[in-house]
N, C-alpha and C positions, 0 to 999 in steps of 0.2 A: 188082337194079340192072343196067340196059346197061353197054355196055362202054363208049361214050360216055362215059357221065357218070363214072364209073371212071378210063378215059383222062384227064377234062378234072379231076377232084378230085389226080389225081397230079403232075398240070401246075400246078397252081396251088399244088399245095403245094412242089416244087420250086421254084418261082420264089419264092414268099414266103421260106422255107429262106434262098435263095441271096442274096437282098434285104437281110434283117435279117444275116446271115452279112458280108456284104461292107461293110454299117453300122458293124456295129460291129466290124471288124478294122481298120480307118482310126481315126487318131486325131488331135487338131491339136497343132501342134507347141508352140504358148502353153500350149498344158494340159499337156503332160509337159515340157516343157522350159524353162531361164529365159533369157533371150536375153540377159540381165544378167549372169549367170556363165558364168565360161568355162574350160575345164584344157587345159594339153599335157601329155600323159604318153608315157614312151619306155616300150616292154615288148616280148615275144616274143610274137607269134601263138601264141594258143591253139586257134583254133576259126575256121571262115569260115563263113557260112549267105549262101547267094546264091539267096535269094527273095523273091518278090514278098509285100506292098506297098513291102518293104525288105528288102536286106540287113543282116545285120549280121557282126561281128567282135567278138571279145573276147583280150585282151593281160593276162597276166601279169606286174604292174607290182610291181616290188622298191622298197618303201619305204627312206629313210635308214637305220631300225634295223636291216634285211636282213629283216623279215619283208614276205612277199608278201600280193596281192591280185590278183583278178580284175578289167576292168572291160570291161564290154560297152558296143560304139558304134553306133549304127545309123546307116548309110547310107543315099543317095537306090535308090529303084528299081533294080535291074538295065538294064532298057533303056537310063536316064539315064547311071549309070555308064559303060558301054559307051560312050554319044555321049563320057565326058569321057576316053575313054581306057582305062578302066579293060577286062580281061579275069577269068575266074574263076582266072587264073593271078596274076592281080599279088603278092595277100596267096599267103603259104603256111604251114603251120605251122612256127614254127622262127622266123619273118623276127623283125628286132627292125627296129620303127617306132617312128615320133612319129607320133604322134594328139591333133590339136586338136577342142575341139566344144564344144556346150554342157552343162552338167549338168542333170541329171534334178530335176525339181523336187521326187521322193519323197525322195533322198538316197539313193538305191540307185547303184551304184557304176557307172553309164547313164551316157552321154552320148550328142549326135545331133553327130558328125562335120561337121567342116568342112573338114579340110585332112590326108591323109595324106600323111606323108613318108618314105620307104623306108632304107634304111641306106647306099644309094648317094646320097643324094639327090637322086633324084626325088619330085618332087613329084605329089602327085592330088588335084582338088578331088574332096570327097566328094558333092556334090552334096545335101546339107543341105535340110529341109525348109523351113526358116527362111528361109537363101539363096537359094531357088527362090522363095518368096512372095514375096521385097524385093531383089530385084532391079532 
């Protein structure tokens, strides 16, 4: 086999790879989320991830009976965030927020962020996938 055809079999399989890879790491926000239900929950910063196709955060939320739980939020993009203000300094671990969003339609302890509020607050739109479609 030339090296051509070697070169152009490597290329093509990279880009296919990177094709179906980029398919399906996007998701729509009506298939995991319900735009019908909604939570604010106050918790402490557990965790920040500030990557694309989204950010997300997760907040250790103390139920009535004192026992805890985890709940992960996803955020709009990095880039978007930044436009509304936001830095990778805003969240830090420790912080104690209100986080509104929609819940996850599996019933996993998900939501997609619509409104974070800091303990001073300040308010951040999260820039929400939902809110970004229906605008």
């Amino acid at each position: 086999m030339n090296i051509k055809k070697l070169l152009g079999i490597a290329l093509t399989s990279v880009l296919l790879f990177g094709i179906s890879f980029e398919a399906s790491s996007h998701h729509s926000f009506i298939g995991q989320y319900d735009p019908e239900k909604s939570t604010v929950l106050v918790g402490t910063v557990k965790g920040i991830r500030w990557l694309n196709p989204h950010a997300f955060f997760v907040i250790e939320v103390t139920n009535e009976d004192g026992t805890t739980e985890d709940w992960s939020f996803e955020l709009g993009s990095p880039n978007t965030l930044i436009r509304y203000g936001w830095s990778r300094d805003t969240l830090k671990v420790g912080d104690v927020i209100s986080a509104d969003g929609y819940l996850a339609r599996s019933g996993e302890k998900l939501a997609n962020a619509k409104i974070v509020t800091l303990a001073d607050g300040t308010v951040f739109q999260a820039a929400s996938s939902y809110e970004q479609e229906n605008q």
